[in-house]
C-alpha positions in Angstrom: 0.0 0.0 0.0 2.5 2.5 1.1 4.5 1.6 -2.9 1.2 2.9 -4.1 0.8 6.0 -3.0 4.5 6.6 -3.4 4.2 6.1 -7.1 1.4 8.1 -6.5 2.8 11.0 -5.0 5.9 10.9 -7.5 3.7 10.9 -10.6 1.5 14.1 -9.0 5.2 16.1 -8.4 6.1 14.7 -12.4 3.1 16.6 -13.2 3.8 19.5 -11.7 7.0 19.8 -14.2 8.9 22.4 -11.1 8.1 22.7 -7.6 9.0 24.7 -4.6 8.3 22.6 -1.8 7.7 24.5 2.2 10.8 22.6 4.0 11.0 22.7 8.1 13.3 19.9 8.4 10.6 17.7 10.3 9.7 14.2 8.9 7.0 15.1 5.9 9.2 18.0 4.8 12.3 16.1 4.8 10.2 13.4 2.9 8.6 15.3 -0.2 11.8 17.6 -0.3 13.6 14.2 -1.7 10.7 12.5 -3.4 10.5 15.9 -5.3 14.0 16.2 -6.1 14.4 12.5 -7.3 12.0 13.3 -9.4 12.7 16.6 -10.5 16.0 17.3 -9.6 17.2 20.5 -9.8 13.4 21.6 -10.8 12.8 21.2 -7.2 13.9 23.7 -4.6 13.2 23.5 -0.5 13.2 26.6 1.2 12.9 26.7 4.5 11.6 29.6 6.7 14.5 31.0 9.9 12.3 33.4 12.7 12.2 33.0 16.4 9.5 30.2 16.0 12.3 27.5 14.9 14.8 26.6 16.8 18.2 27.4 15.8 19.4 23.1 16.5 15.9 22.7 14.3 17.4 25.1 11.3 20.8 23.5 11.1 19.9 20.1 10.9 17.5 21.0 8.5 20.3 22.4 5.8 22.5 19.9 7.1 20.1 17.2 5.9 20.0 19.4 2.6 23.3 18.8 1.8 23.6 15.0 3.1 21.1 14.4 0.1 22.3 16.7 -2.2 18.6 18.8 -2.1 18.6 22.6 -3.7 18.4 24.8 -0.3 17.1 28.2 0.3 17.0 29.6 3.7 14.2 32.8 3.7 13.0 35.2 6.4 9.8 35.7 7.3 7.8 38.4 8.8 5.3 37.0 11.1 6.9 38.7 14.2 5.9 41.7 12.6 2.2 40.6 12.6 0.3 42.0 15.6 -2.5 39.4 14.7 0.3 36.6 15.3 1.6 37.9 18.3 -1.2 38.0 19.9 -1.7 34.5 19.9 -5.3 33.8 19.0 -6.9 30.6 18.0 -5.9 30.7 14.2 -1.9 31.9 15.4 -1.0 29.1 12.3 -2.9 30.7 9.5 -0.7 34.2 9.9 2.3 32.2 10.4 1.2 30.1 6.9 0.2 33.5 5.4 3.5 34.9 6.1 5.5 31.9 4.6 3.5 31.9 1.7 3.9 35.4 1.3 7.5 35.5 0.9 7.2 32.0 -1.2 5.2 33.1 -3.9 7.1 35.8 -5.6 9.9 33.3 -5.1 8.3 30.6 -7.3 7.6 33.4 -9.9 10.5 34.7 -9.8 12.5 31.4 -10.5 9.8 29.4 -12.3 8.6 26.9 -10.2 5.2 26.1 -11.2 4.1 25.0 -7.9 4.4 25.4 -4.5 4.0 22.5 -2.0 3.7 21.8 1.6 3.9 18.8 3.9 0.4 18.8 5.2 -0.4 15.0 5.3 -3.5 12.3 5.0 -3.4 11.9 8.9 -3.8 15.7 9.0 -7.4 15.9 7.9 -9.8 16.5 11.1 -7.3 18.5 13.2 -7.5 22.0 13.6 -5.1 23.1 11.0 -5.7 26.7 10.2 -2.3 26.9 7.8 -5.0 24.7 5.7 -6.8 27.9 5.2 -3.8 30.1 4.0 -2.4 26.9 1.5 -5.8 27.2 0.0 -5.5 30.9 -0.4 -2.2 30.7 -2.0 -3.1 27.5 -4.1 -0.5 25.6 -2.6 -0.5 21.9 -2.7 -0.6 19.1 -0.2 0.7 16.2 -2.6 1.6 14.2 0.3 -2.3 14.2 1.4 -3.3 14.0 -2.0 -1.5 11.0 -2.4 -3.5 9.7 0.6 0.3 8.9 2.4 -0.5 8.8 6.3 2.5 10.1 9.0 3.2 6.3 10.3 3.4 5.7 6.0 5.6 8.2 5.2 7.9 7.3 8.2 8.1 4.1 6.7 8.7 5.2 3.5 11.6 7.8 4.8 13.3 4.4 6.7 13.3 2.7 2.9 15.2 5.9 1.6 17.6 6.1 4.3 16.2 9.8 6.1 17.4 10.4 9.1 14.0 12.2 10.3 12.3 8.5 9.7 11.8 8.0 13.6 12.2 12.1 14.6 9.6 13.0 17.3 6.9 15.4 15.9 7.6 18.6 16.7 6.0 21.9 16.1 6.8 25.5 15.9 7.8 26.6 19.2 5.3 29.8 19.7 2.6 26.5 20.0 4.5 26.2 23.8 2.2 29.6 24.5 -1.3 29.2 25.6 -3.8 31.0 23.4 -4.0 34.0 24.4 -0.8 34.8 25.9 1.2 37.0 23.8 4.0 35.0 21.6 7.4 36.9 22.2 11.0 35.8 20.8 12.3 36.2 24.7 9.5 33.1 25.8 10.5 31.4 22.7 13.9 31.3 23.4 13.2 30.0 26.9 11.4 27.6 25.4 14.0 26.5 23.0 16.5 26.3 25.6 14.4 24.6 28.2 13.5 22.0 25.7 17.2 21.0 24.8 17.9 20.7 28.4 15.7 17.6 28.2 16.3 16.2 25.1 20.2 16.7 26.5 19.0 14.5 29.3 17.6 11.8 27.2 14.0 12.6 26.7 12.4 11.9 23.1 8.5 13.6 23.3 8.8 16.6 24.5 7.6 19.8 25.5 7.4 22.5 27.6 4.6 25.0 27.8 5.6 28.5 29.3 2.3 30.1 31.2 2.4 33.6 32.9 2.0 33.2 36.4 -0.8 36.2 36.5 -0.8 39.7 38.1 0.7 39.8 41.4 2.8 36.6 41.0 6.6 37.1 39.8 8.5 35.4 37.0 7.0 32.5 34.3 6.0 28.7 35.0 7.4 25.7 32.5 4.8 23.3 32.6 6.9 20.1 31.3 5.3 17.3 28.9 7.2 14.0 28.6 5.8 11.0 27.0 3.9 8.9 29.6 6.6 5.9 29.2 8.9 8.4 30.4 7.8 9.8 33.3 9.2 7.7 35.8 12.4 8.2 35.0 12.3 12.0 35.4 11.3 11.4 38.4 13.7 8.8 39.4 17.5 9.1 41.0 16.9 13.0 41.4 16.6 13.8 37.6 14.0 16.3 38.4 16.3 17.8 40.2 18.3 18.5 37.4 15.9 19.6 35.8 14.4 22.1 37.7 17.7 23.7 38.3 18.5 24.0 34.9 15.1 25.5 33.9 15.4 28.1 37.1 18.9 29.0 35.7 16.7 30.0 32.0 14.4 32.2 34.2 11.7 29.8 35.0 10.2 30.9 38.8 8.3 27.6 38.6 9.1 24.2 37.0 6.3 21.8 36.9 5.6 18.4 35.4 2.2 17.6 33.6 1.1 14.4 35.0 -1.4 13.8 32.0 2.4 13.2 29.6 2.5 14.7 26.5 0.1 15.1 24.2 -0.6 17.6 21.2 -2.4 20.8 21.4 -2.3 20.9 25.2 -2.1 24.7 25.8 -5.5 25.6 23.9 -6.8 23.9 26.8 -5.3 22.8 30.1 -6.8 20.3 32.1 -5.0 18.6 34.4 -3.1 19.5 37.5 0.8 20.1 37.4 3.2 19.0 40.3 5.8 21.5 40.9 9.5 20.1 41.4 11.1 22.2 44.2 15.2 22.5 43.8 
C-alpha cells in the first residue's frame, strides 16, 4: 500500500514539471523535499523559513540534511513577528504564520519558475485543527503528500526505505505553540522555550515539550509546565533527575518548574486540564 501511494505521489510532483516545496526539516518535509527532487532534480527547490519560532538546533539540521542528500536549499526570512495578529496569539496563530511563509514564497516561485508550491500537510492531517490549511488554499498551494492519501506512520516508513534520518524524529512543532492562546508570543519566551526544551532532550527525553504560562498579576516570574511521554515519566522522576531539571530550567528564568502528570500530548495549551506538580530544587 505504502508503494502505491508513493508512485502516487511521484507521478503528481512529475506533473507539476517544477516545484517549490515549504521545507522545516521535520519528517514530511524532509520526505517530499527528496521524493521531489528525485524526481525533478534541480526543478525542485526546498526553502525553508528562519524566525524566532524554529529553533536554531531545528534550522541547522534542516540544511545539514540538505546537503547529506544533495537537495537545492534556500534559507528565507519571514515576517510573522511583525504581525500584531500573530503575536497575539489567538486561535488561528498558524494561518498568519502560513500567510506569512506563503507570502514570501510566492514571488519566489515566480521569480524562478517553479510552477508550484507545495507543503507537507499529510493524510493523517485531515480532522485537526489546522488553520495553515486555510492560508495553503488561499495561495493555491498543494498538499501532494495528502493527496497521495500517504498517512504520517506511511511516510515514516517510506523515509526508513530511503535512508532519512527524520524517519523516527519526534513530531515537533513550531515553538510559539509552547504559548497558551492568548498569551502574547514573544522571541524572549520562545527562546526560553527552546532552551528549556534541549535541556531535556540533553538528558535523554524523546516527546517533549514544555509550555511556558504567565503566572498572573501579582505573582513574579514564568511557569514551565513540562510534557514528557507517559513511558517516560518515571524516569524524570527517578535518581533525582527532576532535580536537574528544575535547576536548569530556574537558571533559563523559570520561577516555577512543573511536570504535567497527563504526559504529552498535542495541542495541550489551547486547553489545560490537568493539574501540574511543581519540582522544588
Amino acid at each position: 500500500m505504502p508503494e502505491t501511494k508513493l508512485d502516487r505521489l511521484r507521478g503528481l510532483l512529475r506533473g507539476y514539471g517544477s516545484c517549490l516545496v515549504a521545507y522545516s526539516g521535520g519528517v514530511d518535509s524532509v520526505f517530499l523535499a527528496k521524493v521531489a527532487h528525485d524526481v525533478l532534480g534541480t526543478r525542485a527547490l526546498a526553502v525553508i523559513a528562519d524566525s524566532p519560532s524554529l529553533p536554531r538546533r531545528e534550522l541547522r539540521e534542516a540544511v545539514e540534511i540538505g546537503g547529506q542528500f544533495g537537495l537545492p536549499l534556500r534559507v528565507v526570512r519571514t515576517g510573522e513577528f511583525q504581525d500584531g495578529r500573530y503575536l497575539a496569539n489567538p486561535t488561528d496563530r498558524c494561518y498568519f504564520c502560513k500567510h506569512a511563509l506563503f507570502t514570501e514564497l510566492g514571488p519566489l516561485a515566480k521569480a524562478e519558475g517553479f510552477a508550484v508550491i507545495a507543503y507537507g500537510e499529510n493524510a493523517s492531517d485531515l480532522g485537526d485543527h489546522r488553520p495553515g490549511a486555510r492560508a495553503a488554499e488561499e495561495f493555491q498551494v498543494r498538499a501532494p503528500l495528502k493527496e497521495a492519501g500517504l498517512t504520517k506512520a506511511e511516510i515514516r516508513e517510506l523515509s526508513a526505505r530511503l535512508g532519512l534520518p527524520t524517519a523516527d524524529k519526534p513530531q515537533l512543532a513550531c515553538l510559539s505553540s509552547r504559548i497558551p492562546t492568548g498569551e502574547a508570543v514573544t522571541p524572549a519566551k520562545l527562546l526560553m522555550v527552546e532552551e528549556a526544551e534541549y535541556a531535556l532532550r540533553d538528558l535523554g527525553f524523546h516527546d517533549v515539550r514544555v509550555r511556558h504560562h504567565e503566572t498572573g498579576p501579582g505573582a513574579t516570574g514564568h511557569l514551565a509546565r513540562i510534557e514528557v511521554g507517559a513511558a517516560e515519566i518515571p524516569r524524570l522522576l527517578a535518581d533525582g533527575v527532576h532535580t536537574i531539571v528544575a535547576e536548569k530550567l530556574r537558571a533559563l528564568g523559570y520561577a516555577h518548574v512543573t511536570l504535567d502528570l497527563a504526559g504529552y500530548r498535542r495541542g495541550s495549551t489551547n486547553g489545560v486540564t490537568s493539574v501540574p506538580i511543581a519540582f522544588r530544587a
